[in-house]
C-alpha atoms as one frame of an Amber mdcrd trajectory, in Angstrom:
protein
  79.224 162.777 129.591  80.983 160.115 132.208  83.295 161.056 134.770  85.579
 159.191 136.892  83.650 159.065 140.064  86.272 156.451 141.963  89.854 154.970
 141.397  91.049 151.743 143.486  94.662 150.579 143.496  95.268 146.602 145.017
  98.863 146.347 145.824  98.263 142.885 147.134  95.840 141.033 145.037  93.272
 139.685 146.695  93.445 142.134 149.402  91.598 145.437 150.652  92.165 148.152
 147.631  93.097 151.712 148.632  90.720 154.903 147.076  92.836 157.099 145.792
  92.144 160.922 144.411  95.017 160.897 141.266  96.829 157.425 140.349  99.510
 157.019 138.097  98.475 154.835 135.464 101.407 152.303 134.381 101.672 150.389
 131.494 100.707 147.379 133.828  98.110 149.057 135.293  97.163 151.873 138.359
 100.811 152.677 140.165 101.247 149.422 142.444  98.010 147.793 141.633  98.793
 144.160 142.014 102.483 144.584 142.848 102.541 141.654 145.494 101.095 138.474
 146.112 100.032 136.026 148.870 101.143 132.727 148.306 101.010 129.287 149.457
 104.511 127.529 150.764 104.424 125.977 147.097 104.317 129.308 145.080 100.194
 128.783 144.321  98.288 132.134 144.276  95.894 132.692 147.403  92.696 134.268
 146.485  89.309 135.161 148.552  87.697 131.923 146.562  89.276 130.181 149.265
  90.415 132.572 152.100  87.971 134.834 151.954  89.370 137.035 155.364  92.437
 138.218 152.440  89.374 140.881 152.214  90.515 141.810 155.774  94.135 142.837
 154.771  94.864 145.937 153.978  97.901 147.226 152.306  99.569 150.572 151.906
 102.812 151.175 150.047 104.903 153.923 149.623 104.848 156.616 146.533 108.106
 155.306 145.826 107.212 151.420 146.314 110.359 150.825 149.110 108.079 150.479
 151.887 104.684 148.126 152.577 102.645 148.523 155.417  99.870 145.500 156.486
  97.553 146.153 159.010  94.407 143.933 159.918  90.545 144.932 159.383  90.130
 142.349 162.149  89.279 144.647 164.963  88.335 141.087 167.187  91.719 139.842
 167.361  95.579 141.626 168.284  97.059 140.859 164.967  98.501 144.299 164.847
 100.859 145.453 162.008 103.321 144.284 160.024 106.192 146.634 158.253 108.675
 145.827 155.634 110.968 147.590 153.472 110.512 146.085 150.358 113.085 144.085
 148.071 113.639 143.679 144.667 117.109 141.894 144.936 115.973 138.573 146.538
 116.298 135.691 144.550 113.647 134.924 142.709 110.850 132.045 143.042 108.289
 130.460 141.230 104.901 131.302 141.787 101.641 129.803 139.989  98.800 132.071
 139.016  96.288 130.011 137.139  98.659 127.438 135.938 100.669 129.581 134.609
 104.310 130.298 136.311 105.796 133.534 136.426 108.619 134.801 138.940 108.214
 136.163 142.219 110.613 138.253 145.086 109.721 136.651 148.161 109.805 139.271
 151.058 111.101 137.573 153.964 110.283 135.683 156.948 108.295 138.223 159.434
 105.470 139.110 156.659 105.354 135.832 156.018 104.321 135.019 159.497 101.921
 137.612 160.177 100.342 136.455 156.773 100.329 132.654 157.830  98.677 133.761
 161.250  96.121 135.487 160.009  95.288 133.641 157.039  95.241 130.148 159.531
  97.641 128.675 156.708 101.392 128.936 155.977 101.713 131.928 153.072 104.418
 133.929 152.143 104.416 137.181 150.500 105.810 137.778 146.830 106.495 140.921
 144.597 106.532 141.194 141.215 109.943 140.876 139.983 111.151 144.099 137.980
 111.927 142.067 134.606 108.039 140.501 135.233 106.900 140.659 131.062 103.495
 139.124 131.571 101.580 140.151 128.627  97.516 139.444 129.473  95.304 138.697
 126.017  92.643 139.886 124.439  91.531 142.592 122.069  94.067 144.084 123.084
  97.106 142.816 124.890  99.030 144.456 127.340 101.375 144.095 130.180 100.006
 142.796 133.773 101.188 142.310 136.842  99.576 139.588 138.925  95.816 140.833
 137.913  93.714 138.328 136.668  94.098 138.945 133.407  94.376 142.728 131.914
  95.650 145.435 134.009  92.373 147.823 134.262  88.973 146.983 135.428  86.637
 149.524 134.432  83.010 149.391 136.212  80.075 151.893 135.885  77.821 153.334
 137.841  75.052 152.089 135.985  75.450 148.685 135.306  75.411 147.884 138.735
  72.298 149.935 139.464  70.601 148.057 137.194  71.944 144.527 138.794  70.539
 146.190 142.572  67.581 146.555 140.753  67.245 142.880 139.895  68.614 141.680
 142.988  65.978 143.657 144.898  63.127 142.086 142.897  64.798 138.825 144.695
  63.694 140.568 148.009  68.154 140.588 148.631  69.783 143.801 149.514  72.240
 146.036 147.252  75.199 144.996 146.310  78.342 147.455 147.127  80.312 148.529
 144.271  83.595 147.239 146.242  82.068 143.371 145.675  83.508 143.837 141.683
  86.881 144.931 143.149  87.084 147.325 140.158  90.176 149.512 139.319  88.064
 152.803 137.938  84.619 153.537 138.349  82.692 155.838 136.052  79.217 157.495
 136.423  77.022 159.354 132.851  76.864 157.875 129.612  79.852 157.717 127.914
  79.003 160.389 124.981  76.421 161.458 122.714  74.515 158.511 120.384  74.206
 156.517 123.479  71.440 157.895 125.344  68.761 155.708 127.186  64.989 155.378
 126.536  64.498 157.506 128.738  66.824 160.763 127.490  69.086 159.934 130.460
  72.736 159.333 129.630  73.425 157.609 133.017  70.522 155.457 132.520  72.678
 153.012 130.036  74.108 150.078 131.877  77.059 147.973 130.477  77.974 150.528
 127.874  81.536 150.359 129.106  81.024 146.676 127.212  81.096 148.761 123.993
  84.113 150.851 124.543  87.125 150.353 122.835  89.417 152.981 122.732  88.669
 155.618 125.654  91.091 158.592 126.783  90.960 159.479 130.486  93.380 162.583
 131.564  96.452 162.246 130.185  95.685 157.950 129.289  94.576 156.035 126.892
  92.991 152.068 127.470  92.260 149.787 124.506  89.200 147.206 125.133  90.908
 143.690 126.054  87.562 141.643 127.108  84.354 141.116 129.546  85.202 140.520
 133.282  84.175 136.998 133.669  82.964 137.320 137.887  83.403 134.630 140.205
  82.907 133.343 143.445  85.304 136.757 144.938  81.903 138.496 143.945  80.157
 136.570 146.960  82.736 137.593 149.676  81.614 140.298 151.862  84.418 142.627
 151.449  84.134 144.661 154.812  83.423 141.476 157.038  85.665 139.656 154.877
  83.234 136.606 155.128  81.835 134.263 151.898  77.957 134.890 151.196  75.960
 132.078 149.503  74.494 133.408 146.285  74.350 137.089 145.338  75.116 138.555
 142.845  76.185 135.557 141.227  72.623 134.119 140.767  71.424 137.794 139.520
  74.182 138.040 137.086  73.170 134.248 135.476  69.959 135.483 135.132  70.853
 138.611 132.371  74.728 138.840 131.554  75.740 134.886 130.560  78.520 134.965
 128.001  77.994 132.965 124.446  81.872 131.727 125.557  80.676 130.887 128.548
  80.929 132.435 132.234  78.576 135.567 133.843  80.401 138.825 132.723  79.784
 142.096 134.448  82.180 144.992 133.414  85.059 145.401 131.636  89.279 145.016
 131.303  91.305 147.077 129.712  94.877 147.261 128.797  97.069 150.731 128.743
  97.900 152.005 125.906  99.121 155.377 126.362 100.080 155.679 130.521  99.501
 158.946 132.438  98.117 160.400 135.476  93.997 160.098 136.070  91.996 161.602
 138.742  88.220 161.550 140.081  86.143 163.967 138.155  88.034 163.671 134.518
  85.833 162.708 132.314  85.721 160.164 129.991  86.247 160.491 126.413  85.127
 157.075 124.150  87.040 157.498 120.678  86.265 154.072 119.415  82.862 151.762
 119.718  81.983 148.492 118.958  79.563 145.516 119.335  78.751 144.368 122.793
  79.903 140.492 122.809  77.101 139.069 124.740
């Protein structure tokens, strides 16, 4: 059977995610995941397409959400650390995520700064306004913060062995499962009437593509769609610096989409919430066609 071998919350999206051993899973998602955003002085989303050194940020919030802390993975330079106790009271903004506008809590001046600074571009910090009712599509819906699209990504172990396995035949090193920027990670096979070739349950890649309904502790996610990757994937997450072609040119090779885009892993939306933690294992209660 599959187990939950990692969980990785992103309060600020497009930022350094935190491991955690037991997350509260929201119906938008992993307890905070995706809370704030980095913006431009115009409201426009900043992502690691462009400012790849957001890798270097990393963010830790409070159980209760009141209080952010920034601190730089930039050990060349004296950025130091930035505190704020966050507000939900501020007016609200617009901010632009895809096209799209939602509403945004801008928190203040001095994160703002620090962000600008280190980023080399005026930014400002936004939070996710309590009456936020995003709903992302697919198979199906469900609220999300500022994620992409639906609130969970769920990666396993598997699939990317396999891709390290191509990408090695390219004479390139392995790919780190932190370059997918996934939300859960699970390692086996998902359940019996999957098993590989080879007798091995954790020798199926991409079988979370299959998965539609699964039950993990006390949740339950419902299938939304493929994660369509993009250029985030080439961003060196610990140096916080943009490669040139892997795994990108791996992943064209095997996992195009028929609607169009390389895919590699899976969203999810919540359907029941509850708490998870590494080592529960992972129950499928629903299968279905793979859609590449």
């Amino acid at each position: 059977m599959a187990d939950v071998v990692e969980l990785i919350c992103y309060p600020v999206k497009g930022c350094a995610g935190t491991s955690m051993s037991d997350a509260l899973l929201t119906p938008a998602g992993l307890e905070h995941d995706r809370t704030f955003m980095v913006i431009s002085e115009d409201g426009v989303f900043r992502t690691q397409r462009r400012h790849p050194r957001l890798a270097l940020v990393r963010p830790t919030v409070s159980a209760d959400g009141s209080r952010l802390t920034l601190d730089s993975a930039d050990t060349t330079s004296g950025y130091g650390t930035v505190r704020l106790d966050v507000t939900t009271s501020a007016p609200r903004r617009d901010v632009d995520l895809f096209g799209v506008t939602f509403q945004g809590i801008d928190q203040g001046d001095e994160v703002a700064a620090w962000l600008s600074e280190f980023l080399g571009t005026p930014s400002r910090l936004v939070r996710v306004p309590p009456e936020h009712d995003r709903i992302a599509d697919g198979w199906t819906p469900g609220p999300s913060g500022y994620a992409d699209s639906s609130a969970v990504h769920l990666l396993s172990r598997s699939s990317l062995a396999l891709l390290n396995r191509r990408i090695a035949e390219q004479g390139t090193p392995p790919m780190p499962m932190n370059r997918f920027r996934p939300n859960i990670v699970v390692d086996g096979g998902f359940g019996q009437g999957h098993r590989g070739d080879d007798g091995d349950w954790a020798a199926v890649p991409h079988i979370e593509d299959r998965a539609r309904r699964i039950g993990i502790g006390e949740a339950e996610l419902g299938y939304a769609k493929l994660a369509v990757r993009c250029a985030v994937t080439l961003v060196d997450q610990e140096a916080g610096v943009r490669q040139r072609r892997e795994p990108l040119r791996t992943l064209a090779g095997y996992r195009r989409a028929a609607s169009g885009g390389v895919v590699f892993g899976a969203k999810f939306s919540v359907v029941r919430p509850g708490k998870l933690s590494v080592g529960d294992e992972v129950v499928v209660h629903e299968w279905g066609d793979a859609e590449l």
